[in-house]
ROMAR-776151 format. One record per residue (C-alpha): x, y, z; residue number from 1; chain; residue in one letter. Coordinates in Angstrom, 1 decimal. Example, Ala and Ser with C-alpha at 12.3 -4.5 7.8 and 13.67 -1.06 7.14 Angstrom:
BEGIN
<node c1="12.3" c2="-4.5" c3="7.8" num="1" cadena="A" residuo="A"/>
<node c1="13.7" c2="-1.1" c3="7.1" num="2" cadena="A" residuo="S"/>
END
This chain:
BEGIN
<node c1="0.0" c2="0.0" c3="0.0" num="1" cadena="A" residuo="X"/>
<node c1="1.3" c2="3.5" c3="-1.0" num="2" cadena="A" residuo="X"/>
<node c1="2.4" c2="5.5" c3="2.0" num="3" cadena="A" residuo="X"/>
<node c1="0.5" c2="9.6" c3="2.4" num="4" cadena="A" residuo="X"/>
<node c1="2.2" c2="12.8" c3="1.9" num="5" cadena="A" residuo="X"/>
<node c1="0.7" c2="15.1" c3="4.3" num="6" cadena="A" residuo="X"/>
<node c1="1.5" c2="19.2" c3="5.0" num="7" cadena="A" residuo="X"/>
<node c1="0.8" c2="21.0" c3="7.7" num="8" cadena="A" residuo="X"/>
<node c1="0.9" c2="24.8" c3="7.9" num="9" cadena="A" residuo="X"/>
<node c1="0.8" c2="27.2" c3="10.5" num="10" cadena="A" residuo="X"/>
<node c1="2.2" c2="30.0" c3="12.4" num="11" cadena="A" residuo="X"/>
<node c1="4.5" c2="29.7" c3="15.0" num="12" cadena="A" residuo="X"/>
<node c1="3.3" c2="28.2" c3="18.0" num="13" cadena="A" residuo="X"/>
<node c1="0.2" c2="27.0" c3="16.1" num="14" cadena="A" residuo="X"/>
<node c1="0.9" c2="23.1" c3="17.1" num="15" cadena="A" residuo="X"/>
<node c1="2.3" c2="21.5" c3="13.9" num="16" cadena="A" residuo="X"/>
<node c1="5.0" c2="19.8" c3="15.4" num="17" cadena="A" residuo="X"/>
<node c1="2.5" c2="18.7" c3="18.4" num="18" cadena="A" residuo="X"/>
<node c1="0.3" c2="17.4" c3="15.4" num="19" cadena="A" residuo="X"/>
<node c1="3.6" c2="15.3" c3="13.9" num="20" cadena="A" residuo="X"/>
<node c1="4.0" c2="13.6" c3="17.7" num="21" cadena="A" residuo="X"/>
<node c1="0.1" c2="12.7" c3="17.3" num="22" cadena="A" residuo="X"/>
<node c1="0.4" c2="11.1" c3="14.1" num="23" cadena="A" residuo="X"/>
<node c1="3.8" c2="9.4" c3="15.4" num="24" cadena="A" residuo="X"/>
<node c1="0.9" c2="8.2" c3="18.1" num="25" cadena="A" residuo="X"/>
<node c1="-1.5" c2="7.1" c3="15.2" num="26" cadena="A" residuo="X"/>
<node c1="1.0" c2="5.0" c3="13.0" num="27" cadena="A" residuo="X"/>
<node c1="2.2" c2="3.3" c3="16.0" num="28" cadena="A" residuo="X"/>
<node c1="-1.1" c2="2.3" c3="17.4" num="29" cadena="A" residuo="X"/>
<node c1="-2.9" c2="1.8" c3="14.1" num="30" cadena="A" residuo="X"/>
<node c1="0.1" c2="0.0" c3="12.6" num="31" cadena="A" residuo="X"/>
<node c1="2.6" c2="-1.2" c3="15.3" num="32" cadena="A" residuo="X"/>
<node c1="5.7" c2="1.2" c3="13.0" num="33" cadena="A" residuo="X"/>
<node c1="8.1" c2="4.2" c3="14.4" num="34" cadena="A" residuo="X"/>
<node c1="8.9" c2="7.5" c3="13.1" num="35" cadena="A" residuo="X"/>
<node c1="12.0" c2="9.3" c3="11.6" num="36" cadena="A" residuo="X"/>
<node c1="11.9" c2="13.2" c3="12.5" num="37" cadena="A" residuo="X"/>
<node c1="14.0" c2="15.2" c3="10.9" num="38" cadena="A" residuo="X"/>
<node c1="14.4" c2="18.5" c3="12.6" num="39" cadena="A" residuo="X"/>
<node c1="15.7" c2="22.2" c3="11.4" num="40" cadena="A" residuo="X"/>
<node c1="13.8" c2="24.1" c3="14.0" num="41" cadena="A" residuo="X"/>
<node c1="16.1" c2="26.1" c3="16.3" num="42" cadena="A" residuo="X"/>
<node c1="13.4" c2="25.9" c3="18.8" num="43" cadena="A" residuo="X"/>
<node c1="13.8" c2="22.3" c3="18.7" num="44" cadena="A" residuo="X"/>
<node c1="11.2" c2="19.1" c3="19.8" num="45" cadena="A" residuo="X"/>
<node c1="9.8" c2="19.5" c3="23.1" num="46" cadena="A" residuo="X"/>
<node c1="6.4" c2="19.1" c3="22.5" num="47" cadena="A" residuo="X"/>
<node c1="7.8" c2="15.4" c3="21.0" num="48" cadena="A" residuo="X"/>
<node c1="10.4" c2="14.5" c3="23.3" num="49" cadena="A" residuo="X"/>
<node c1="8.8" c2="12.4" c3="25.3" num="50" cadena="A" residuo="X"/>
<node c1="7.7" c2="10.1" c3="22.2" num="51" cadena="A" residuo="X"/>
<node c1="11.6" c2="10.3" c3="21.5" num="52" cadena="A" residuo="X"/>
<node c1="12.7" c2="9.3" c3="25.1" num="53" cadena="A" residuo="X"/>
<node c1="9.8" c2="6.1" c3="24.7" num="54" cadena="A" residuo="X"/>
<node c1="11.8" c2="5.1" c3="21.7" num="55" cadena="A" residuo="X"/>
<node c1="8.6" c2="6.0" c3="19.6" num="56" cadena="A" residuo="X"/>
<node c1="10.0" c2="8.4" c3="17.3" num="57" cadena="A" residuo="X"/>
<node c1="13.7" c2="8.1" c3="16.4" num="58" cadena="A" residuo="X"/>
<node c1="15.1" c2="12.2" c3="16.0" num="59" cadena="A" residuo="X"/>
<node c1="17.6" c2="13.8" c3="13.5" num="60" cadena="A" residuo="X"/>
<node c1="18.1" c2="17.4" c3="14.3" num="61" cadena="A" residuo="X"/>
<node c1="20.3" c2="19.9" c3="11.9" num="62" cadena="A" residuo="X"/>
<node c1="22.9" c2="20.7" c3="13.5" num="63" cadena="A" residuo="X"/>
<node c1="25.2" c2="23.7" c3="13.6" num="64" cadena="A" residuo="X"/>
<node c1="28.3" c2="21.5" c3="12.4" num="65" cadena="A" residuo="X"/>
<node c1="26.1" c2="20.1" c3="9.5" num="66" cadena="A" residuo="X"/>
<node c1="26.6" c2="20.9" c3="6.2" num="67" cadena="A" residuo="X"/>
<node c1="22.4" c2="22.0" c3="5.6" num="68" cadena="A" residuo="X"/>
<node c1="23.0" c2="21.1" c3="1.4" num="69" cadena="A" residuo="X"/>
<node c1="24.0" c2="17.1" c3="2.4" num="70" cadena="A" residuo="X"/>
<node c1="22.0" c2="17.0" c3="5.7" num="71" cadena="A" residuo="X"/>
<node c1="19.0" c2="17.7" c3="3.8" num="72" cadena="A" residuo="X"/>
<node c1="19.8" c2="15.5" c3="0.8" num="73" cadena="A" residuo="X"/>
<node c1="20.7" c2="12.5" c3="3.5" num="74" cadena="A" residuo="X"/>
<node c1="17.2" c2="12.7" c3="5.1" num="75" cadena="A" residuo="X"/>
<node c1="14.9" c2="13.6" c3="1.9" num="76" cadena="A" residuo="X"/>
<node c1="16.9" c2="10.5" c3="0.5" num="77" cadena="A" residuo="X"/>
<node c1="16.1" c2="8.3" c3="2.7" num="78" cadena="A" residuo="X"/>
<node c1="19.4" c2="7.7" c3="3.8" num="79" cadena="A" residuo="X"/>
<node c1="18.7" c2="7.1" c3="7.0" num="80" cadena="A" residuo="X"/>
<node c1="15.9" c2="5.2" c3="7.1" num="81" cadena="A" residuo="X"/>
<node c1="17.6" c2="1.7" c3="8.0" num="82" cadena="A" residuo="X"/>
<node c1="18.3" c2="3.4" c3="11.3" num="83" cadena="A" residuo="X"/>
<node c1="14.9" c2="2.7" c3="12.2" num="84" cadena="A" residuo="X"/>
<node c1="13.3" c2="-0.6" c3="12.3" num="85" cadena="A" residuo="X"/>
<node c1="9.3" c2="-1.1" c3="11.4" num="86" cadena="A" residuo="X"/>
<node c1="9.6" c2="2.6" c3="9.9" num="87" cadena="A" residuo="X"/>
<node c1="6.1" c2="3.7" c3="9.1" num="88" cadena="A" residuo="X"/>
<node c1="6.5" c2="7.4" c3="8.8" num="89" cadena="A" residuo="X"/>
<node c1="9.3" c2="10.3" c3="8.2" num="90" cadena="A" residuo="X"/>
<node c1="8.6" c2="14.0" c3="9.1" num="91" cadena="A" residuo="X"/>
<node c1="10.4" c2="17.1" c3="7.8" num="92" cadena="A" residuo="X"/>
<node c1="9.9" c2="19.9" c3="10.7" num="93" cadena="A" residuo="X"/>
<node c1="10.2" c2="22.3" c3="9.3" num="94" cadena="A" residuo="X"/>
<node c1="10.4" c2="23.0" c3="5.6" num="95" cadena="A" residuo="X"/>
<node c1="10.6" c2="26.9" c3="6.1" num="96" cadena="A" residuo="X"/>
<node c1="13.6" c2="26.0" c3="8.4" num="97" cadena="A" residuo="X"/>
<node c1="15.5" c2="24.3" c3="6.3" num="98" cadena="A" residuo="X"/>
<node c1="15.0" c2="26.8" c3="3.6" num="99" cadena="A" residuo="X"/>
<node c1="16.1" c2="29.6" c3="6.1" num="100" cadena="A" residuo="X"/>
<node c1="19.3" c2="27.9" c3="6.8" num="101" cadena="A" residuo="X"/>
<node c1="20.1" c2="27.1" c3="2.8" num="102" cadena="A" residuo="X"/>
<node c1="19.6" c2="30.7" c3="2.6" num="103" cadena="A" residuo="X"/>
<node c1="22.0" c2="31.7" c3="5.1" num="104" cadena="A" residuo="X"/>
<node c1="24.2" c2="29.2" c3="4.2" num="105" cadena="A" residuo="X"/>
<node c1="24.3" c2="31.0" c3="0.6" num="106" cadena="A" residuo="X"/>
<node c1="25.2" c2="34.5" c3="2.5" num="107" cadena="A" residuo="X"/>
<node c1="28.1" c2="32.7" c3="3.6" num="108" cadena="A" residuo="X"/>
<node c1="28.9" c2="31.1" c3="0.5" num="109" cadena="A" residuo="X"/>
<node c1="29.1" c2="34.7" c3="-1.4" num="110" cadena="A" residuo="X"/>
<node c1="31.0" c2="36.2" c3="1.6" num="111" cadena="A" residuo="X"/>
<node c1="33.3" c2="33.7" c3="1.0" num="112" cadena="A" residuo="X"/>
<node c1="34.0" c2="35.1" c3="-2.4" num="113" cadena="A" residuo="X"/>
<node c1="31.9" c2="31.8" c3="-4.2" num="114" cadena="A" residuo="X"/>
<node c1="29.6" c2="33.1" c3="-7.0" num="115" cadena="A" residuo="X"/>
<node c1="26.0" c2="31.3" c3="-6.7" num="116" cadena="A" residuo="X"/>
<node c1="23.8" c2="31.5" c3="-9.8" num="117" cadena="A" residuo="X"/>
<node c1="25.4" c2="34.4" c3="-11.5" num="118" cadena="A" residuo="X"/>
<node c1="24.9" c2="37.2" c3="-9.7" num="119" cadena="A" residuo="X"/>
<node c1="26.9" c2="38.8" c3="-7.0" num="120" cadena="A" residuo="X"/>
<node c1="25.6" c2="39.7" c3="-3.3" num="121" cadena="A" residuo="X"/>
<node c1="26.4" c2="42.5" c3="-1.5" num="122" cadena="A" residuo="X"/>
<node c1="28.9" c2="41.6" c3="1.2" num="123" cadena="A" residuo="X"/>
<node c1="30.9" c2="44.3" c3="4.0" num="124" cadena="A" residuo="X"/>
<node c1="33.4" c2="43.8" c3="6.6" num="125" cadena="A" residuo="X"/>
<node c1="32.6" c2="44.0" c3="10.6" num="126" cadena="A" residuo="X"/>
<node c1="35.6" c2="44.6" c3="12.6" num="127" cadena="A" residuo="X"/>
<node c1="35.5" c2="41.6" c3="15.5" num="128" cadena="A" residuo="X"/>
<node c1="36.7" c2="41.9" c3="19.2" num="129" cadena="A" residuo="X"/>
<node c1="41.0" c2="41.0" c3="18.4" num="130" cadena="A" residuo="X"/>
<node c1="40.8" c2="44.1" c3="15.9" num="131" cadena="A" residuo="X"/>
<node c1="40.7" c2="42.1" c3="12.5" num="132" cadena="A" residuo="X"/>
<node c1="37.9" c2="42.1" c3="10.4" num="133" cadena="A" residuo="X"/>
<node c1="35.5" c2="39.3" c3="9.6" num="134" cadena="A" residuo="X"/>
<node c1="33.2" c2="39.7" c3="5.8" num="135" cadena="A" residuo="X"/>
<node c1="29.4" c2="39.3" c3="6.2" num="136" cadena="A" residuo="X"/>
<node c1="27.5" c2="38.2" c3="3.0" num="137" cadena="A" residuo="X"/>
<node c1="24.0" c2="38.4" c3="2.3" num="138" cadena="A" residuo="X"/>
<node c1="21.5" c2="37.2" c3="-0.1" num="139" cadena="A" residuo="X"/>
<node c1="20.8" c2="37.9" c3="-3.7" num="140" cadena="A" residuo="X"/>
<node c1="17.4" c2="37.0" c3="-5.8" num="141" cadena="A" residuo="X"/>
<node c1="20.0" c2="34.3" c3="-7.3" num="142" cadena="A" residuo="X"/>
<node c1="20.3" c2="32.5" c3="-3.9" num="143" cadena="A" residuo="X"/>
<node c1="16.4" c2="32.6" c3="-3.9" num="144" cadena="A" residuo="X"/>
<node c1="16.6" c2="30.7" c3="-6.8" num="145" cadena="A" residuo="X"/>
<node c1="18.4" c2="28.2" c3="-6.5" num="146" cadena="A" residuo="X"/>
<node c1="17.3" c2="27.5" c3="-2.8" num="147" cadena="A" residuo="X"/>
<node c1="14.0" c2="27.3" c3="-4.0" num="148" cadena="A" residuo="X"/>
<node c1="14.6" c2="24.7" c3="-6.9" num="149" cadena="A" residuo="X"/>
<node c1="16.3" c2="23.0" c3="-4.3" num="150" cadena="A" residuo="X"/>
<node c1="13.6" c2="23.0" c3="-1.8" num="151" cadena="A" residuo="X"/>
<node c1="11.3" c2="21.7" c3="-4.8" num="152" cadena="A" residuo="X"/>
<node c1="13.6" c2="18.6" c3="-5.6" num="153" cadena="A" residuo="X"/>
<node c1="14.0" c2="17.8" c3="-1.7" num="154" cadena="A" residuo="X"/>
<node c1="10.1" c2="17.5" c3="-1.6" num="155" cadena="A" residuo="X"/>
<node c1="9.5" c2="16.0" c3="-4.6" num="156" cadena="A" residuo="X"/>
<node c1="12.3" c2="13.1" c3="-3.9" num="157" cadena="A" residuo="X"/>
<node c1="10.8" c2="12.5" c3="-0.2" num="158" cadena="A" residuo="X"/>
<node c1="7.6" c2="12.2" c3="-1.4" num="159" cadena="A" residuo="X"/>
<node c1="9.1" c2="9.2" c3="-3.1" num="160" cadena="A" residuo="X"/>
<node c1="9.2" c2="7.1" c3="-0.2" num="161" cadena="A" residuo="X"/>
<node c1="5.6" c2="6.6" c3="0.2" num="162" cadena="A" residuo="X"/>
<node c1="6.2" c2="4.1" c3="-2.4" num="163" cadena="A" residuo="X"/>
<node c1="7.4" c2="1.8" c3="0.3" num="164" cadena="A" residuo="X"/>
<node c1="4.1" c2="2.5" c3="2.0" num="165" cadena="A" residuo="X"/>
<node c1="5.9" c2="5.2" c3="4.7" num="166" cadena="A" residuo="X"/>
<node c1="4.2" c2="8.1" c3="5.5" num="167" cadena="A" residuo="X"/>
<node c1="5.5" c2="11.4" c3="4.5" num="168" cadena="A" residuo="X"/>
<node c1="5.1" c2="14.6" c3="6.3" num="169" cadena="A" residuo="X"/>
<node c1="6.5" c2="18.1" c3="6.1" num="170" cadena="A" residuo="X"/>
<node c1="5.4" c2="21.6" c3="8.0" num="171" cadena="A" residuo="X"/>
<node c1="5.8" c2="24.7" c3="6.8" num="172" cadena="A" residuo="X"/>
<node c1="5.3" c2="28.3" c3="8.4" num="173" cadena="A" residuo="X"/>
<node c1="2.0" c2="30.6" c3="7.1" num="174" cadena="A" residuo="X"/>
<node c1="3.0" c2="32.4" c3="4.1" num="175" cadena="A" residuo="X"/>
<node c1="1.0" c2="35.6" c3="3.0" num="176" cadena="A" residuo="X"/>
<node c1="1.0" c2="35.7" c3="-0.2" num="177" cadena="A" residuo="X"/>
<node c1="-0.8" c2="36.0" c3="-3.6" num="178" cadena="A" residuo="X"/>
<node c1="-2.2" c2="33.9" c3="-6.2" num="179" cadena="A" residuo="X"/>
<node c1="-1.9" c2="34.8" c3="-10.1" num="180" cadena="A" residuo="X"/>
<node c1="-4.8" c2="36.9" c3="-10.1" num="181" cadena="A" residuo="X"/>
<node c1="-3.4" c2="38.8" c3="-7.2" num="182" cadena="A" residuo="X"/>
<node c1="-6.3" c2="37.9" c3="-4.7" num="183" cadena="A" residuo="X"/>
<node c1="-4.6" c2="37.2" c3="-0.7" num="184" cadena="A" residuo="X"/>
<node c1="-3.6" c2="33.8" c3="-0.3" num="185" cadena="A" residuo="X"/>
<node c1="-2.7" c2="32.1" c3="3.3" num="186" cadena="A" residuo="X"/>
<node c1="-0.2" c2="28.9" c3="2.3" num="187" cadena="A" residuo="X"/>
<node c1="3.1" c2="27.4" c3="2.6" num="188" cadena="A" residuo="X"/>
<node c1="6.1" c2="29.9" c3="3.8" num="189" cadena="A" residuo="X"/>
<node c1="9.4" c2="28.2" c3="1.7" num="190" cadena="A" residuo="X"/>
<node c1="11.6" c2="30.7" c3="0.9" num="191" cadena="A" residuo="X"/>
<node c1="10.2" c2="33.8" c3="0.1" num="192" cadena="A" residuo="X"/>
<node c1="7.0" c2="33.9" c3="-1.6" num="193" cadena="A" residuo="X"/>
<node c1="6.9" c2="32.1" c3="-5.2" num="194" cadena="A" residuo="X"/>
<node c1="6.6" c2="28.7" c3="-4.2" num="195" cadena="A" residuo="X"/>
<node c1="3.1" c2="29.6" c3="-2.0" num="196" cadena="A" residuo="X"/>
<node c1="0.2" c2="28.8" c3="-4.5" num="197" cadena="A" residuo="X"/>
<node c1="2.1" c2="25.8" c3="-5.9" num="198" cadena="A" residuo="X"/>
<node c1="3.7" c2="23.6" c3="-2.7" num="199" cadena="A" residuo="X"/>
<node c1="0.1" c2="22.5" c3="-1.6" num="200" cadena="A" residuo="X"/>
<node c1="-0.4" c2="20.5" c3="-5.1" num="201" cadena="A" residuo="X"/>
<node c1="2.9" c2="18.5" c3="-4.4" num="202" cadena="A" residuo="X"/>
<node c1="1.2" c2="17.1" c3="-1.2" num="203" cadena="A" residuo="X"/>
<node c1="-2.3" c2="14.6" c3="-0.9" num="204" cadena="A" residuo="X"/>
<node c1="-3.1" c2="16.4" c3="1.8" num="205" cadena="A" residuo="X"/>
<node c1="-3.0" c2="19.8" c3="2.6" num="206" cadena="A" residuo="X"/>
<node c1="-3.9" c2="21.2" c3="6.4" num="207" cadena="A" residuo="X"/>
<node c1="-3.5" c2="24.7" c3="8.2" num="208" cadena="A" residuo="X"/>
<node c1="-3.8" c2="24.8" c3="11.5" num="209" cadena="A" residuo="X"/>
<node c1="-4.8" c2="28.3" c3="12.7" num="210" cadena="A" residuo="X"/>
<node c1="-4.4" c2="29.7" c3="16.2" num="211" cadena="A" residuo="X"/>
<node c1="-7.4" c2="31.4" c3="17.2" num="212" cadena="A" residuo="X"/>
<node c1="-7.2" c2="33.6" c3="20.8" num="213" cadena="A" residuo="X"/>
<node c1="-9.6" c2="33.3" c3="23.2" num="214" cadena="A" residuo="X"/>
<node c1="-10.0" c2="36.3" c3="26.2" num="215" cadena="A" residuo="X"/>
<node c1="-8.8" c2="34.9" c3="28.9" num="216" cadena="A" residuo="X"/>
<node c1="-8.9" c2="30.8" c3="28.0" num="217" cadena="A" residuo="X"/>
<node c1="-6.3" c2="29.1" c3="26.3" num="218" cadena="A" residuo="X"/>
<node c1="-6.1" c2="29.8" c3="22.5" num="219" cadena="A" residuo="X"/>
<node c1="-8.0" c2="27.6" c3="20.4" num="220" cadena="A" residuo="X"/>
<node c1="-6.4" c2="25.3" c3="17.6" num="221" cadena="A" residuo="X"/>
<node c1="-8.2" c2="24.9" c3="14.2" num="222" cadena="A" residuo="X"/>
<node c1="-7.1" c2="22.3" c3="11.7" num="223" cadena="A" residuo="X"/>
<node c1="-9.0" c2="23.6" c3="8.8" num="224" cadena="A" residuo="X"/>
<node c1="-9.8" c2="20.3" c3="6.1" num="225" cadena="A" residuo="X"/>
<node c1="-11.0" c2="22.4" c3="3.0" num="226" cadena="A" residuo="X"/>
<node c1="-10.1" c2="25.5" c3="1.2" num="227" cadena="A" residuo="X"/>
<node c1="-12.3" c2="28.4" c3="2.8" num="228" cadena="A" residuo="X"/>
<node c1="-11.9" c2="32.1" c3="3.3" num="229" cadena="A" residuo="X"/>
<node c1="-10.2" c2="33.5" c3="6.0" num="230" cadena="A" residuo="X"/>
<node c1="-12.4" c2="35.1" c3="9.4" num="231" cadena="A" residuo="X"/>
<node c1="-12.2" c2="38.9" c3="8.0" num="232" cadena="A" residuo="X"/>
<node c1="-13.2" c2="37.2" c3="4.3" num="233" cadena="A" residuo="X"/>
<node c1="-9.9" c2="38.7" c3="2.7" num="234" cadena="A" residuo="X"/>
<node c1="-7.8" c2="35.7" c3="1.7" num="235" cadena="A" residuo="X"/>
<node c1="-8.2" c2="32.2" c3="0.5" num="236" cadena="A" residuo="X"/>
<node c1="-6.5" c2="29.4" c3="3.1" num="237" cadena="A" residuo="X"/>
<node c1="-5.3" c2="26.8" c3="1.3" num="238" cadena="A" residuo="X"/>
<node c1="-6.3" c2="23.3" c3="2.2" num="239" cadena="A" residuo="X"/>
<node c1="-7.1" c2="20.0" c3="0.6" num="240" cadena="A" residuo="X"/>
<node c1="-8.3" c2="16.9" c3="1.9" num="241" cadena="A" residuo="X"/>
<node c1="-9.1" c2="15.4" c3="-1.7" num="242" cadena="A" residuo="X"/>
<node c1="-12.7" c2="13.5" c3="-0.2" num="243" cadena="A" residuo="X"/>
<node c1="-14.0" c2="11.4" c3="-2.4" num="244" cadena="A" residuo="X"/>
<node c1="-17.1" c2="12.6" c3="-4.6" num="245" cadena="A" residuo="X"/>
<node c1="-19.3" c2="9.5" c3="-3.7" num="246" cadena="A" residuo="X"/>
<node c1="-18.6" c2="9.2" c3="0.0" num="247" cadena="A" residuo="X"/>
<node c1="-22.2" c2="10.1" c3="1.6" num="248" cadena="A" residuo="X"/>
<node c1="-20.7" c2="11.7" c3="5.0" num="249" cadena="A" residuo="X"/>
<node c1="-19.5" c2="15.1" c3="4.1" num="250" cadena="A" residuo="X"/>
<node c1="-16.0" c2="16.3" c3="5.3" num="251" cadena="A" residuo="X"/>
<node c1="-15.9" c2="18.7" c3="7.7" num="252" cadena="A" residuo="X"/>
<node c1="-14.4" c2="21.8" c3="6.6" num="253" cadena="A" residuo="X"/>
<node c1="-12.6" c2="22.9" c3="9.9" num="254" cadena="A" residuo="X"/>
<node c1="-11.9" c2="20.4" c3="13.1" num="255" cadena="A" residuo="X"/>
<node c1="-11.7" c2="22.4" c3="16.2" num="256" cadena="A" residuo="X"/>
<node c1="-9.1" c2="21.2" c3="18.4" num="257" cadena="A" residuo="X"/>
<node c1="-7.0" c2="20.4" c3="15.8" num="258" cadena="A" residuo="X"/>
<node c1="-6.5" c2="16.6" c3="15.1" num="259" cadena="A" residuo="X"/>
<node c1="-4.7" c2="15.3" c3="12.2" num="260" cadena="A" residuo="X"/>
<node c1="-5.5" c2="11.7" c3="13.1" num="261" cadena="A" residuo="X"/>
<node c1="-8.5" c2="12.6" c3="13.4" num="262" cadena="A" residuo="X"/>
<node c1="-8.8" c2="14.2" c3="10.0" num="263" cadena="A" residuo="X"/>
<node c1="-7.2" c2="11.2" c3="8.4" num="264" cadena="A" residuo="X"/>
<node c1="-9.7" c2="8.9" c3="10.1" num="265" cadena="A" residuo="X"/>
<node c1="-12.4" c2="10.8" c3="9.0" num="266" cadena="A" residuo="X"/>
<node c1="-11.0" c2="10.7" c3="5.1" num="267" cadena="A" residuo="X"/>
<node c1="-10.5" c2="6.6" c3="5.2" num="268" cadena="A" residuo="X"/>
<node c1="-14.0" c2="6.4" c3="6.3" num="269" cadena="A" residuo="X"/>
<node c1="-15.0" c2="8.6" c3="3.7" num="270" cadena="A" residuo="X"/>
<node c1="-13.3" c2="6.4" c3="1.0" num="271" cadena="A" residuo="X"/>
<node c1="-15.1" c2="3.3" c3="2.5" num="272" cadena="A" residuo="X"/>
<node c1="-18.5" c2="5.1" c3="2.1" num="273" cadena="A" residuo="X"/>
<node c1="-17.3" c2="5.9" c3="-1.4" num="274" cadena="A" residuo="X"/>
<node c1="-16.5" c2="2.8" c3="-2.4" num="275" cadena="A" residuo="X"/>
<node c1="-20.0" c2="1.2" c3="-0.9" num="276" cadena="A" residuo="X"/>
<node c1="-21.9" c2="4.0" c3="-2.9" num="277" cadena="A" residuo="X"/>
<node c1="-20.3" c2="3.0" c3="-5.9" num="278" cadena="A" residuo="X"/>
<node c1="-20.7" c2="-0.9" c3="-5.7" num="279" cadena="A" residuo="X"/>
<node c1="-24.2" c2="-0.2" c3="-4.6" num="280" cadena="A" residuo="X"/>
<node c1="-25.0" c2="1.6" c3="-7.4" num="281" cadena="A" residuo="X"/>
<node c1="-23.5" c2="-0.3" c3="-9.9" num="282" cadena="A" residuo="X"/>
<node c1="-24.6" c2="-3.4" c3="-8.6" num="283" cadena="A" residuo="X"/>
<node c1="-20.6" c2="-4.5" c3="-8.2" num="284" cadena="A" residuo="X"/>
END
């Protein structure tokens, strides 16, 4: 059976990486397998650690030795994956980190006097605390470029690996930004904004999770199932649950707290009623 690509978007703080431990939670007790997290947050895992310390999910965290361009390439790979037995699912967390540190990792590159993509970035010398000087670089639309391509060929080749029936999940920041026709759009944040309106389509499913405060309760934690406007009526969230024309239970278009096992559940049933329908109706 092929494996799912999921995406989950959100604002920081919004719950996206608790939603990764929950699914980690759902493969295990659905299916008996572990998860590989691969990590580029600085903030790091604690709202999954404990599934880590309980040998449930299995972490790989960026870090600040790691080359980002072969870290990356190891995990979206799959290089790793014999590292964890019964493997059922892999999560990318975040893929608005990682393109953050490709991006800085370019500013260094052009400090360093290497030309990326053809056109030179500004760079300036700071003098440090012994009295030399160190160069700073910074980033060109070049660097935007090529970290984007590269960003689109990491996700592309994980998404691969549901052909050995794993799971495959990435998170992503909340991007504001616009679709062709210029109307407000609320997707994917990967690198600047021109990769927005197209990273949902590279994904089967597609869910924002949106923070909503509450005076004086806890904030409230929508995972939102289909494409809708946003509270004001200004932009278009993207979502996509792809339900199934024929199932007779609709999909909800919001689940409110957030649940992505839920929402998967609630898709698989949906199927099931689809499939029914159909053999009912044909006589099958």
């Amino acid at each position: 059976m092929k494996g799912r690509t999921i995406a989950l978007i959100g604002d920081s703080g919004s719950g996206k990486t608790t939603q990764a431990g929950e699914y980690a939670k759902h493969v295990f007790k659905t299916r008996q397998q572990k998860t590989l997290y691969h990590g580029a947050d600085t903030g790091g895992y604690d709202a999954i650690e404990h599934l880590v310390d309980l040998g449930l999910i299995t972490a790989n965290s960026l870090g600040s030795d790691d080359d980002p361009w072969i870290w990356s390439e190891q995990a979206c790979s799959g290089a790793l994956h014999g590292t964890v037995p019964d493997l059922g699912l892999v999560v990318f967390d975040s893929g608005s980190s990682i393109g953050e540190v490709l991006l800085n990792a370019c500013a260094k590159m052009a400090a360093a006097g290497q030309d990326i993509g053809g056109r030179r970035a500004p760079s300036f010398n700071v003098r440090t605390k012994d009295g030399g000087t160190q160069k700073m670089g910074s980033n060109s639309d070049s660097h935007y470029f090529v970290v984007q391509n590269h960003m689109r060929d990491m996700i592309n080749r994980s998404t691969w690996l549901t052909e050995g029936g794993i799971d495959v999940m990435w998170t992503f920041g909340l991007d504001r930004g616009e679709k062709a026709d210029q109307t407000p759009i609320l997707g994917p944040l990967v690198v600047g904004h021109a990769l927005t309106k197209s990273v949902a389509r590279w994904f089967k499913y597609t869910f924002p999770i949106m923070t909503v405060p509450v005076p004086g309760e806890p904030a409230k934690h929508v995972m939102h199932l289909t494409e809708q406007s946003d509270a004001i009526g200004l932009s278009t969230i993207v979502a996509n649950g792809r339900y199934p024309i024929d199932a007779i239970t609709p999909l909800p278009a919001s689940l409110e707290p957030a649940s992505i096992s839920q929402a998967i559940t609630l898709i698989e049933q949906g199927k099931q009623e689809a499939r029914d329908a159909v053999k009912n109706e044909l006589g099958l």
